[in-house]
C-alpha positions, 0 to 999 in steps of 0.5 A, spaced: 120 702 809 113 705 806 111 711 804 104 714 802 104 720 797 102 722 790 106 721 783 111 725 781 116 724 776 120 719 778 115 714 778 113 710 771 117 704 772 113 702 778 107 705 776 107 701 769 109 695 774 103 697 778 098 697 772 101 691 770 099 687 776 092 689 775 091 688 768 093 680 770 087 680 774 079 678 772 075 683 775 076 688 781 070 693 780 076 698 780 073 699 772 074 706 771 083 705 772 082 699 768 078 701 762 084 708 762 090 703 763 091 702 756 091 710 754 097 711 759 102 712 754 105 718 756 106 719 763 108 725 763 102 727 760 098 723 764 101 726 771 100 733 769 092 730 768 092 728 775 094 735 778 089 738 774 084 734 777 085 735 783 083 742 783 080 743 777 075 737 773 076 738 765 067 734 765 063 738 769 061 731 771 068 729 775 069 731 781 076 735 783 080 728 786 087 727 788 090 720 788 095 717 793 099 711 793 102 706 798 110 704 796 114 699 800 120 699 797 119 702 791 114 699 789 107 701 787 103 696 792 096 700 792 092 706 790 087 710 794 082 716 790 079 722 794 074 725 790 072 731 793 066 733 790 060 728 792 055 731 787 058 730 781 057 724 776 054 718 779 058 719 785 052 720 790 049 714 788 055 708 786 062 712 785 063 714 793 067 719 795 074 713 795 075 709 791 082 704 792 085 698 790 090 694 792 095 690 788 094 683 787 100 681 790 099 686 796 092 684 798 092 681 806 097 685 808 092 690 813 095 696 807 088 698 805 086 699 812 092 704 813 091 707 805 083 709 808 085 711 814 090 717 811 084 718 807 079 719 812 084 724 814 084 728 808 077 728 808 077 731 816 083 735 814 077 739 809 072 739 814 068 733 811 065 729 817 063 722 814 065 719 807 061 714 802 064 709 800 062 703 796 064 695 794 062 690 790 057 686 794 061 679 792 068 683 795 068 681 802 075 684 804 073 691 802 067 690 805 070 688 812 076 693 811 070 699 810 067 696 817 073 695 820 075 703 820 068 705 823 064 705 816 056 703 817 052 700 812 047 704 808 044 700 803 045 695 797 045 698 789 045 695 782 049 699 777 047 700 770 052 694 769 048 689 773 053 689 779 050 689 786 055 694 791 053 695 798 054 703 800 057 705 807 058 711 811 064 712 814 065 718 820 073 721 818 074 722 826 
């Protein structure tokens, strides 16, 4: 059984098994949760945070943002971030709209193309008609996925840290 929802209090045990599994990993482009994992010290701090934000950024340069999560069984198996505001930061040119990433012991499993669709359905519901999303170049899997769910081609970019993403719109319809 699976369920996509946003955190609540209940789940620390799966999200620190969450956070784990990533950690393993080398590299997944997914930079900004990585590099905040290790500050996560107190869960519930962390879980009024990310209320806030989504519907009051504390930077001037953070979007408003809601974060939802793919559980199977109580498992934490991906995550999926709606940024709701495209002005901000650098999220017009390399951040996107969304942001995702799927467990490493998850991936495969059609579980991003269902997690973006519930997105795509987010951004239709607050009258967004096409979102931006971005993926490393070398990321052929979120690459096809993005394409698999209508998302066209714009261009390629090089971020400051010399990483090639390849940037797409994609209609919410």
């Amino acid at each position: 059984m699976w369920e996509i929802r946003t955190l609540d209090i209940y789940d620390k045990e799966p999200f620190d098994l969450f956070l784990q599994d990533l950690l393993f990993e080398k590299k997944t482009g997914f930079r900004y949760s990585l590099s905040t994992i290790n500050e996560i010290d107190d869960f519930h701090k962390y879980l009024k945070d990310i209320k806030l934000l989504e519907t009051d950024a504390p930077n001037p340069n953070y979007s408003p943002a809601t974060s939802y999560y793919f559980f199977m069984d109580n498992v934490i198996c991906a995550r999926i971030d709606c940024r709701w505001d495209l002005s901000k930061g650098n999220l017009s040119s390399e951040g996107g709209h969304i942001g995702y990433i799927t467990s490493p012991s998850y991936r495969g499993k059609g579980i991003m193309s269902i997690l973006l669709k519930f997105a795509l359905e987010r951004f239709r519901e607050r009258g967004i008609d096409q979102v931006f999303i971005t993926a490393l170049i070398d990321n052929k899997a979120s690459r096809a996925t993005i394409e698999k769910l209508g998302g066209k081609f714009d261009s390629f970019y090089i971020r400051e840290d010399g990483e090639k993403i390849a940037r797409y719109w994609v209609p919410t319809f």
